[in-house]
C-alpha positions in Angstrom: 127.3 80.1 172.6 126.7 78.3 175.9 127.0 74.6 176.5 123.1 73.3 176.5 122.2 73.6 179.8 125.4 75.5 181.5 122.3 78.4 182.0 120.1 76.0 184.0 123.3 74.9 185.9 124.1 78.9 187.3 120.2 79.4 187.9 119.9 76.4 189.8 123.4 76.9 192.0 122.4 80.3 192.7 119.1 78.9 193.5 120.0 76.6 195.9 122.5 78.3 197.3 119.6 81.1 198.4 117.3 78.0 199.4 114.7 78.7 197.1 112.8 75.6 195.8 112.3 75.7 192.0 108.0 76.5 192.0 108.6 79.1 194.4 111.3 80.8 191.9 109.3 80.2 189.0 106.1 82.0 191.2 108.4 84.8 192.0 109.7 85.5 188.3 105.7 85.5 187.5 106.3 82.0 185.5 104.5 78.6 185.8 105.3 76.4 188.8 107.4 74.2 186.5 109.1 76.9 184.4 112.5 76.8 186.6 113.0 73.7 186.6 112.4 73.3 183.4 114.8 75.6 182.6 117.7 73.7 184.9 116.4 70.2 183.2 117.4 72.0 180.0 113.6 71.6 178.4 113.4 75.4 178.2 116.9 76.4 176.0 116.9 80.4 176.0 114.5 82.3 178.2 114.0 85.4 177.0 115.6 88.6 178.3 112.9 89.7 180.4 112.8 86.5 182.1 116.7 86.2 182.5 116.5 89.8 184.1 114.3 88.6 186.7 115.7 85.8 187.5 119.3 87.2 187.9 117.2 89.7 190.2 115.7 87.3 192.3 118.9 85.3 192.5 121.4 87.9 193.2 123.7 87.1 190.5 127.2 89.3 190.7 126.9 92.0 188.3 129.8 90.3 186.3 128.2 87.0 185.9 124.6 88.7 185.3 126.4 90.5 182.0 128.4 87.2 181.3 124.4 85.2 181.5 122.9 87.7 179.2 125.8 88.2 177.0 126.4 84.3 176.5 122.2 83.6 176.4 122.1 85.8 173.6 119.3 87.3 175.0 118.8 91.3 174.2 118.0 94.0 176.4 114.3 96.1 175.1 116.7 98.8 173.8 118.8 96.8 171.2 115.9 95.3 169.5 115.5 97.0 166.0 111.8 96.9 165.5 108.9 95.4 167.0 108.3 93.6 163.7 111.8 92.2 164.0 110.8 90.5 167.7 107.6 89.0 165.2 109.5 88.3 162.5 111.9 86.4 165.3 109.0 84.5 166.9 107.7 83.4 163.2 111.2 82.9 162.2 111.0 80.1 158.8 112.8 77.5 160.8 109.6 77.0 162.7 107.0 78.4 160.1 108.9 78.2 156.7 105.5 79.0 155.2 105.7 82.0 155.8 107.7 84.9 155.0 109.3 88.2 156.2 105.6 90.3 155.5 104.1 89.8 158.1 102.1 92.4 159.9 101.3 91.5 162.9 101.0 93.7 166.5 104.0 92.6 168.7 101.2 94.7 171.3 98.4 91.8 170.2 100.6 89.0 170.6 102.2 89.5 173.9 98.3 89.9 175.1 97.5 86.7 173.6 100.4 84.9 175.3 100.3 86.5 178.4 96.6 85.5 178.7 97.7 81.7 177.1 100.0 81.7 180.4 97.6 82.4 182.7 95.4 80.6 181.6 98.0 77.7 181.7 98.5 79.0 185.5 95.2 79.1 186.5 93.7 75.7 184.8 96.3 73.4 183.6 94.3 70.6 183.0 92.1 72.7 180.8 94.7 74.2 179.0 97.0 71.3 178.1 94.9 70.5 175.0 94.4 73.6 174.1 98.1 74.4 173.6 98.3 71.0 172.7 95.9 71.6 169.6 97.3 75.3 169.0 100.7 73.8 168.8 99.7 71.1 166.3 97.6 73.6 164.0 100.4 76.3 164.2 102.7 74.7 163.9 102.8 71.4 162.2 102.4 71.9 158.2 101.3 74.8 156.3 97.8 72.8 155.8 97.1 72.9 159.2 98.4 76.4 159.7 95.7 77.9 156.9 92.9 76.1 158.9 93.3 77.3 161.7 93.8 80.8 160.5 90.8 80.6 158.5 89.1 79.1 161.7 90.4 82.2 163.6 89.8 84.6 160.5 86.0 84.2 160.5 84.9 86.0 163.6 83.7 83.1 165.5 83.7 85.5 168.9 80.8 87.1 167.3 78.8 83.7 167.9 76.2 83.7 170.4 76.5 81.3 173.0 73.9 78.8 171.3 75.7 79.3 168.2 79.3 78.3 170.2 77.6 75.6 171.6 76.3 74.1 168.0 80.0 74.6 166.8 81.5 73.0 169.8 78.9 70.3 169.5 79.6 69.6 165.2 83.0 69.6 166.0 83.1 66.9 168.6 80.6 64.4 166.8 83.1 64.2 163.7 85.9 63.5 166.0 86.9 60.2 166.6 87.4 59.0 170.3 90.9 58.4 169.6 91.8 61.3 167.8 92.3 64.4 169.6 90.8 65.1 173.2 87.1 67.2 172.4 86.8 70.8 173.5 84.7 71.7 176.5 
């Protein structure tokens, strides 16, 4: 197992030894401006293998190290995964959803859309999305309470709201919150 952040250490002296800043790395792997340095601070422990590919690529890391990277990462190529329901089961793994167990069903297909379009949506409007992943990351992720809300909140078809019957739930929302609570949706 590697030492913390010995990963972020080998990204960023390849990095700067190419004399490419952090955003533009990040912007070239297809991440967020702050995802590479991120990485080097340590904040993000284990990209996943897709990301450490690209990065290696973009860096020009000696095939040797590249394979010592992955290897040591513990990040797995596409072809060694077992299942797609084992990449779920791995995302929803009980240390950070104990709630739940090994039955779940869901699309590996669905997911990756969702968080690709969480990402660029992240991308394109930070300042919109920071409470949005904020809240998503509280409701998900914080107590098995929480977690059934929001999946019967999710579960009920609210995209087949018109847009005066989005606006009524937006606006019933927002008047029970208090001011100091959590920031209101727009």
């Amino acid at each position: 197992m590697m030492i913390i952040n010995q990963f972020g250490d080998i990204i960023k002296r390849y990095r700067e030894k190419l004399g490419i800043g952090s955003r533009e790395l990040s912007r070239r792997i297809g991440m967020t401006d702050t995802y590479v340095a991120q990485l080097e601070r340590g904040s993000i422990k284990k990209p996943n293998y897709y990301v450490t590919k690209k990065l290696i690529d973009c860096l020009n890391v000696p095939q040797d190290v590249a394979e010592s990277l992955i290897a040591t990462n513990g990040t797995k190529p596409p072809d060694t995964f077992k299942t797609q329901q084992d990449d779920v089961n791995e995302v929803y793994s009980t240390d950070i959803l104990p709630w739940l167990d090994d039955g779940i069903e869901e699309s590996k297909m669905k997911f990756e859309k969702i968080c690709s379009a969480l990402c660029k949506f992240i991308e394109s409007d930070y300042t919109r999305a920071q409470p949005v992943i904020s809240n998503l990351d509280l409701l998900i992720t914080s107590n098995k309470e929480d977690f059934m809300f929001f999946c019967d909140v999710i579960s009920t078809g609210l995209s087949k709201l018109n847009v005066e019957q989005r606006n009524e739930v937006i606006n019933y929302i927002n008047s029970t919150l208090k001011e100091d609570q959590i920031p209101k949706t727009s």
